[in-house]
C-alpha positions in Angstrom: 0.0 0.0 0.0 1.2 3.4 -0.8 1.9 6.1 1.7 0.0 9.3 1.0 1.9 12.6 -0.1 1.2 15.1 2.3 -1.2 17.0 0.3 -3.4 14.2 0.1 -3.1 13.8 4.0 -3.9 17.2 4.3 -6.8 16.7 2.2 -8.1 13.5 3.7 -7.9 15.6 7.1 -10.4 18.1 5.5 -12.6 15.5 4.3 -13.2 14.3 8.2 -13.4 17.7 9.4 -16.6 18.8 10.9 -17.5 21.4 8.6 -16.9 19.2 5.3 -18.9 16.5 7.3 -21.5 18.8 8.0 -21.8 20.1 4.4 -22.2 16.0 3.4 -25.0 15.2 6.4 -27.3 18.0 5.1 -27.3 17.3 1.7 -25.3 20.5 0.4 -22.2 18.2 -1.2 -21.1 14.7 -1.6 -17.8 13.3 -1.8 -18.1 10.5 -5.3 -14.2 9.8 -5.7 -10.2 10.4 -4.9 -8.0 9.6 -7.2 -5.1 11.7 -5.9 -4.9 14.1 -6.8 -8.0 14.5 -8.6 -11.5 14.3 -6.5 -15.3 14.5 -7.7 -17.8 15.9 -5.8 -21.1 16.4 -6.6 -23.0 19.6 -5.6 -26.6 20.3 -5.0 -28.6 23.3 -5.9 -31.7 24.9 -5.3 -34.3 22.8 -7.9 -32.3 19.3 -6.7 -29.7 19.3 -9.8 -26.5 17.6 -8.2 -23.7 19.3 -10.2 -20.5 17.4 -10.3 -17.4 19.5 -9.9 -13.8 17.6 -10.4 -11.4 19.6 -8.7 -7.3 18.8 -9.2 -5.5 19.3 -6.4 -1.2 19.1 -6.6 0.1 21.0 -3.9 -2.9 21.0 -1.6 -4.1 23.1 0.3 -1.1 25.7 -0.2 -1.7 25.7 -3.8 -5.3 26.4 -4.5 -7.5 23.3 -6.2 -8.7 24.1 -9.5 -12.1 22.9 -10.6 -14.2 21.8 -13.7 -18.1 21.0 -13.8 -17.9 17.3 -14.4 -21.0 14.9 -15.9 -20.6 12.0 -12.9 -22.0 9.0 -14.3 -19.9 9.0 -17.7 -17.1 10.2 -15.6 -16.0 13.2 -18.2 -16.5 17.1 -18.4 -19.9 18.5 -18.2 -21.3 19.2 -22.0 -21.5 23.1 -21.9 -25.3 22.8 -22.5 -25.7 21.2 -19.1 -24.3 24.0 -17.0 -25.9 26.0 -14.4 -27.5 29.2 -15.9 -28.8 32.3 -14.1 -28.9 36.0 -14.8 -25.5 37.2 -13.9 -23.0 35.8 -11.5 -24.0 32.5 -12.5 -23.1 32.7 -16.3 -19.9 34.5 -14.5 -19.1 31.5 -12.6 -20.3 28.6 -14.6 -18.5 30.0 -18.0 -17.7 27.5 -20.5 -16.1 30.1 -23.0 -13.3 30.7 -20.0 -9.9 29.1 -20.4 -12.2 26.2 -22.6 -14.7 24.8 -19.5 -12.0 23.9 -17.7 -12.1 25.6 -14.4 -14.9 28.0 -12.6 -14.5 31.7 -12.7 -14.0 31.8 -9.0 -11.5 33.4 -6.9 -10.7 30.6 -5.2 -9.8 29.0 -8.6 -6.0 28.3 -9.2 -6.5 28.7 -12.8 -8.8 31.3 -12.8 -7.1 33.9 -9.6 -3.9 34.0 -12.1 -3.9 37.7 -13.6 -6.7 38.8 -11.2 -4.6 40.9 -8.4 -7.5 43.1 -8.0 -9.8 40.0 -7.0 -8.1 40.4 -3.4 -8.9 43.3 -2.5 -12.2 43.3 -4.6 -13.4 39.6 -3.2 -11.6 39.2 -0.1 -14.2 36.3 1.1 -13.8 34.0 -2.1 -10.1 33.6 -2.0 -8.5 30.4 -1.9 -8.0 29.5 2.0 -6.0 26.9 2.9 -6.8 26.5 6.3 -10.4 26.2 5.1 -8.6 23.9 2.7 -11.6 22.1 0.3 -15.2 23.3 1.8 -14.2 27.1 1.3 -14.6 26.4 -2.7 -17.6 23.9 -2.1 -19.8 26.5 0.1 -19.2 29.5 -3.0 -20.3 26.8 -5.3 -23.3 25.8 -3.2 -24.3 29.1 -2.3 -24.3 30.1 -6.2 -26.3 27.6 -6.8 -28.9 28.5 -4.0 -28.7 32.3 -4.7 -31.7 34.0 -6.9 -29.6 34.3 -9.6 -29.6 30.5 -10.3 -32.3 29.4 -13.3 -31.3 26.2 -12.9 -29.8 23.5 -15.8 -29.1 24.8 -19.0 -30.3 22.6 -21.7 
């Protein structure tokens, strides 16, 4: 058996903290896989839709995860027609145009803070935190997807 890196213990300690287990018990997220150091969670929102997000996670939680939506049962990226749509910061988020689908427009996005300097001083509550680690970047996604500015399931 292989010994863990320590970003994946880090990790694995995230995944039995209280808050993570909290967010799982209620219904807001769901752990579906590790395959370090990719993991797939699935996400609910507020008509029931469970997105999938599959977040990659090298350097964790230091480095921040990056995340693409991510179609659970054929194990593959989310087709761009089934993405979240809402009325603004939705379509902001959930942007398939943006660096091709594969990662949110998020702050807490590895891919996506890269060239946005601004974002901490502008978005000081959605940057990465590592002591957070994991269920930082699942409750923005959640509460997007709870907001009044989600329409639910494109397509």
């Amino acid at each position: 058996m292989a010994v863990a890196a320590p970003d994946e213990k880090v990790f694995r300690a995230h995944l039995a903290s209280g808050s993570f287990l909290l967010g799982a018990s209620s219904g807001r997220w769901r752990l579906v896989s590790v395959s370090w150091p990719y993991a797939v969670f699935g996400v609910r929102a507020a008509d029931g839709v469970k997105y999938g997000l599959r977040f990659e996670c090298c350097g964790y939680p230091r480095t921040p995860p990056t995340a693409r939506p991510w179609d659970i049962a054929r194990d593959a990226p989310l087709a761009n027609n089934q993405w979240p749509k809402g009325r603004s910061r939705i379509p902001l988020a959930f942007n398939p145009g943006w660096k091709n689908g594969s990662c949110l427009y998020l702050p807490c996005d590895r891919q996506s803070i890269e060239g946005h300097a601004n974002w901490y001083g502008e978005h000081p509550s959605l940057i990465w935190d590592p002591s957070v680690g994991i269920v930082h970047y699942l409750r923005i996604v959640h509460d997007l997807l709870n907001s009044g500015d989600y329409l639910g399931q494109a397509g």
